[in-house]
C-alpha positions in Angstrom: 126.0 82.6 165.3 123.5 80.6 162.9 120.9 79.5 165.2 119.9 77.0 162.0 122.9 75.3 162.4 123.3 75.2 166.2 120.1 73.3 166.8 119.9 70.1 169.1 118.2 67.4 168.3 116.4 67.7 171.9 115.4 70.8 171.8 115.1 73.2 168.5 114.6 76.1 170.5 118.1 76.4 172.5 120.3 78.8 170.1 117.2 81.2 170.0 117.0 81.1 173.7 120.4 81.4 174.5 120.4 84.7 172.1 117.8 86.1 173.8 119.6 85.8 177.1 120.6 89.9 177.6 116.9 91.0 177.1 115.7 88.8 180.5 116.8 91.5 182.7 115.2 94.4 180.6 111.9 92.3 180.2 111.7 92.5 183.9 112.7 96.0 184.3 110.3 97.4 181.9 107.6 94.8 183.0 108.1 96.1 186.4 107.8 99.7 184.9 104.4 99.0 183.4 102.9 97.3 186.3 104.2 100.0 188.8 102.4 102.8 186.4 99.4 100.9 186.4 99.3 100.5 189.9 99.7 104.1 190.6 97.8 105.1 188.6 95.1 103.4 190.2 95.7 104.8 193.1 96.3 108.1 192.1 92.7 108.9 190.8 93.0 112.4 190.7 93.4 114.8 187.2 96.8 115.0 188.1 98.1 112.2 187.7 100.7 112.5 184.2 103.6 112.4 186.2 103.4 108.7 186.9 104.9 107.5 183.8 107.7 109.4 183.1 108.3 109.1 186.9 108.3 105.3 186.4 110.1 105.4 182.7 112.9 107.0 183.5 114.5 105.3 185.8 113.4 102.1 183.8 115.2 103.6 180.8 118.1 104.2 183.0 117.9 101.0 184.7 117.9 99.3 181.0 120.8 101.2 179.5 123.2 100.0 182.7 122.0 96.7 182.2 122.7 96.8 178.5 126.1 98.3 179.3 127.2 95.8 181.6 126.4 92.6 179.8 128.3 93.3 177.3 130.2 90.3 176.3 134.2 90.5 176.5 136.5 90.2 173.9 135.6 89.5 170.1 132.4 87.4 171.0 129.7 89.9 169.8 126.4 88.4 169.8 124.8 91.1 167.6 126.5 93.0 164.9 126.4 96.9 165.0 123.7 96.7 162.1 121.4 94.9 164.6 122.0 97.0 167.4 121.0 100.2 165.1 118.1 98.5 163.2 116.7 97.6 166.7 117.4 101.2 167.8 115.5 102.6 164.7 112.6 100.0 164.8 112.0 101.3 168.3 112.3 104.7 168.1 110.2 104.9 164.8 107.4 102.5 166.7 107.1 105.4 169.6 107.4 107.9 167.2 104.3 106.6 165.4 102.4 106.5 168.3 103.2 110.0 169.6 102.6 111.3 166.2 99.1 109.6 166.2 98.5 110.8 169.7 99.4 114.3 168.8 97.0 114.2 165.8 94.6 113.1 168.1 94.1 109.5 166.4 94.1 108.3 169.6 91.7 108.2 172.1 92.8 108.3 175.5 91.7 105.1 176.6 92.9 103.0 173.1 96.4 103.7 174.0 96.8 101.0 176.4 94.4 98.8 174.3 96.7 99.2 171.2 100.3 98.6 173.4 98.6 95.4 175.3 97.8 94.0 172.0 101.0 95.1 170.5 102.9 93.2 173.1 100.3 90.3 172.4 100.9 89.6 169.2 104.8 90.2 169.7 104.8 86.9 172.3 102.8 84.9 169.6 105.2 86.2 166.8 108.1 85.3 169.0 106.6 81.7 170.0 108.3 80.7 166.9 111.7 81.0 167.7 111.2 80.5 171.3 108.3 77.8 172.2 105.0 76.9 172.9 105.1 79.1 176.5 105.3 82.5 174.7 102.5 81.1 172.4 100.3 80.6 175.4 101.4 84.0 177.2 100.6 86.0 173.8 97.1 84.1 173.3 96.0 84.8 177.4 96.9 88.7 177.1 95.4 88.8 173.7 91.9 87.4 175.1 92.3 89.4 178.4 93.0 92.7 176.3 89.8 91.5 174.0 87.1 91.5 177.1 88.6 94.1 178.9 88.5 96.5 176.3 85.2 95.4 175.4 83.3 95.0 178.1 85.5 97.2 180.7 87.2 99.6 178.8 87.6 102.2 181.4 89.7 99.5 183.3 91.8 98.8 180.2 94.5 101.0 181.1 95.0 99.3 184.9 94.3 95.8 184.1 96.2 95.8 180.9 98.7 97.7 182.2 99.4 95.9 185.5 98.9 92.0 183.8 101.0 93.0 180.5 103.8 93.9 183.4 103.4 90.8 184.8 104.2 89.0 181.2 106.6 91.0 181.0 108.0 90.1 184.5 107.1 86.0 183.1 109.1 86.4 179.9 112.2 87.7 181.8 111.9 84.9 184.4 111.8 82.1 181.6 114.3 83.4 179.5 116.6 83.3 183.1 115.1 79.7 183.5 115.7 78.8 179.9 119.7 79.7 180.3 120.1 78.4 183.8 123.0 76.1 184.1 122.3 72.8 186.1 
């Protein structure tokens, strides 16, 4: 599908959307994962706490492959090639693999891991703003200035309110893709 050629004249944004239609589920899934870990954390204030997010991840990780699974579309209609699927796989896997590499070197502070992911995600909605509208714009610029004065001024509650309110864009961007392909 050329998305350049598939445009309407009402609304330039409709092919993208419309391709982006299998991730809405995982958005919500993962956005639930990262509000959930936030939350328990928070309520588990106690040293022991590093079970929360693997507790959380895998069954979001499992949760994401059935999903992935079943929407597969029937028959020869393939929206993404097997290049894409692999490039995405590899962009993903070398993006945590960065980040647990700089965590093992100690790069990382504890507390500049969720500061680093919020703004990552951030800047991923304003990247994505051009292909999919104004809303993402405005959903990448309010987590961008809430990780910015959290992290400055409240950095030891980066990690919950990041966390929790990055889930909860997350959680948005699922729901407006689903919105975005409704049917009337």
């Amino acid at each position: 599908m050329n998305p350049e050629t598939s445009k309407t004249p009402d609304n330039p944004f409709a092919a993208y959307r419309k391709a982006v239609r299998p991730f809405a589920p995982i958005a919500t899934i993962w956005g639930v994962q990262w509000a959930l870990d936030a939350f328990l954390q928070y309520i588990w204030v106690w040293p022991f706490h590093q079970w929360v997010w693997p507790a959380t991840a895998i069954p979001a990780l499992v949760a994401s492959v059935f999903v992935w699974i079943n929407n597969r579309p029937s028959g020869n209609k393939r929206p993404f090639t097997r290049f894409a699927a692999v490039w995405a796989v590899l962009l993903i896997v070398m993006s945590v693999a960065s980040v647990e590499l700089l965590k093992f070197s100690g790069a990382f502070a504890p507390l500049s891991e969720p500061v680093l992911r919020a703004f990552l995600v951030s800047i991923g909605y304003v990247a994505a703003a051009k292909w999919l509208g104004r809303p993402l714009l405005y959903l990448g610029l309010w987590m961008y200035a809430l990780t910015a004065t959290v992290s400055l001024w409240y950095l030891g509650f980066t990690a919950i309110v990041t966390g929790f309110f990055g889930g909860l864009s997350l959680i948005a961007l699922g729901w407006m893709i689903r919105r975005w392909n409704r049917v009337s």
